[in-house]
C-alpha positions as CSV (number, residue, x, y, z in Angstrom):
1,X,14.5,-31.5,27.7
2,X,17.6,-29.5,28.4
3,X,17.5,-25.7,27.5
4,X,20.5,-25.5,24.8
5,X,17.9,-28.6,23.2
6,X,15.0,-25.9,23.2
7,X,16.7,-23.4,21.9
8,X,17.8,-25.5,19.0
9,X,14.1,-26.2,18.3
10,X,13.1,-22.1,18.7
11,X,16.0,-21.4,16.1
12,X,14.2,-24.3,13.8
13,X,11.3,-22.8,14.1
14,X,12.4,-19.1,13.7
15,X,14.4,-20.4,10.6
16,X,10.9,-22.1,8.8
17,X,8.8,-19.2,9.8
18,X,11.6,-16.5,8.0
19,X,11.9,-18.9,5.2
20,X,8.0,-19.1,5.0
21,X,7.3,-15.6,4.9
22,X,10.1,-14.8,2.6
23,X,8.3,-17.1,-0.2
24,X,4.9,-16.7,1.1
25,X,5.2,-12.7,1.2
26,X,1.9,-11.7,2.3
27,X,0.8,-9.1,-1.1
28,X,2.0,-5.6,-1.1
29,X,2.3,-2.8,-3.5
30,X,6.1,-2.0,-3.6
31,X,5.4,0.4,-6.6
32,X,2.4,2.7,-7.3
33,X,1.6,5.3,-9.7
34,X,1.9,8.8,-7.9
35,X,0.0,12.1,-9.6
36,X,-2.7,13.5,-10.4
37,X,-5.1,13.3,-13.6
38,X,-2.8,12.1,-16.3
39,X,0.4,13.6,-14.8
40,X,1.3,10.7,-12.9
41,X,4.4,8.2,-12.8
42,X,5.6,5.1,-11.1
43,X,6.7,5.3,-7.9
44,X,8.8,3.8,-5.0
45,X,6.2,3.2,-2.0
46,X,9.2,3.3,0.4
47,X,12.7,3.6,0.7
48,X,13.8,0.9,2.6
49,X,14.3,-0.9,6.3
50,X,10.7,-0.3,7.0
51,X,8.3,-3.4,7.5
52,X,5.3,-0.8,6.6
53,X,3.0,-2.8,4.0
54,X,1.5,-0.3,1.3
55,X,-1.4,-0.5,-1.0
56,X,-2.4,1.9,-4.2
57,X,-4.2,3.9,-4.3
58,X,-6.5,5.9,-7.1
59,X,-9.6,8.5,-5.9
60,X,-11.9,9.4,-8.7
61,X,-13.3,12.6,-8.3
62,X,-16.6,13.9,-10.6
63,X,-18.8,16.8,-10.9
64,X,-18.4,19.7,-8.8
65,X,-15.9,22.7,-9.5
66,X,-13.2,20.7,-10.3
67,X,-13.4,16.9,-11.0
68,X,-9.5,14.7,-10.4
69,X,-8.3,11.4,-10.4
70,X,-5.3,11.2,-7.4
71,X,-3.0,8.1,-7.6
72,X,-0.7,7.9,-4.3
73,X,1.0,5.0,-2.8
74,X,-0.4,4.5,0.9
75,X,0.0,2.5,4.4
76,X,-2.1,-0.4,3.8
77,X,-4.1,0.0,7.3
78,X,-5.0,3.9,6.4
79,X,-8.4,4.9,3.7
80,X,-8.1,7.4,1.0
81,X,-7.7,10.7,3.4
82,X,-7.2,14.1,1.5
83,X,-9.0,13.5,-1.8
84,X,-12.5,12.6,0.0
85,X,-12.0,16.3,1.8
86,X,-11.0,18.1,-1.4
87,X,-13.8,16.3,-3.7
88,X,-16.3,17.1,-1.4
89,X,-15.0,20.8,-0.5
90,X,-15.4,21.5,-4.5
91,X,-19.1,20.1,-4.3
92,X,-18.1,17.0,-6.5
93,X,-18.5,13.1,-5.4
94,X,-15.8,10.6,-5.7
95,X,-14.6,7.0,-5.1
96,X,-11.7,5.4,-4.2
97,X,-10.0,2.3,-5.2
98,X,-7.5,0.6,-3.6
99,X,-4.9,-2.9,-4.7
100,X,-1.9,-4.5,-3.4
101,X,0.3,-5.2,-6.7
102,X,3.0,-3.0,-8.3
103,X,1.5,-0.2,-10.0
104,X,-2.5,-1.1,-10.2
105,X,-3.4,1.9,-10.0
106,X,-3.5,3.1,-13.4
């Protein structure tokens, strides 16, 4: 097989793999509802040229001194990080929820 032959067959194959994810986009919050308690709004999980995959977010926090709910837009590999450390410094308990399609996180 000459080499100008294989690279015909690499471009193929990039060309059905781009085509393939392009149609076949693995699921990714592009919009999420950002605020906190009932102040929140719709927004933009990035700005562009970044392959970072986000996810929404919402934390539920109850009891304690002062009970929230925090919606935030977030890097799909990281957990719910400062509204664990803030429901638990005010003595409450909380959960966290997290989804993959545009604004879920109502």
């Amino acid at each position: 097989m000459s080499h100008a032959n294989s690279a015909s067959i690499f471009v193929t194959y990039l060309l059905i793999f781009v085509i393939f994810m392009t149609f076949f986009n693995i699921e990714a919050a592009k919009y999420c509802y950002s605020g906190r308690n009932s102040g929140y709004k719709s927004k933009q999980c990035s700005q562009g040229g970044t392959t970072v995959e986000f996810t929404c977010q919402k934390f539920v926090c109850e009891g304690g001194r002062s009970p929230f709910t925090l919606r935030t837009c977030a890097r799909k590999n990281m957990g719910c990080l400062a509204g664990p450390r803030i429901c638990q410094f005010s003595g409450g308990s909380g959960s966290c929820s997290r989804c993959d399609n545009d604004n879920c996180n109502s």
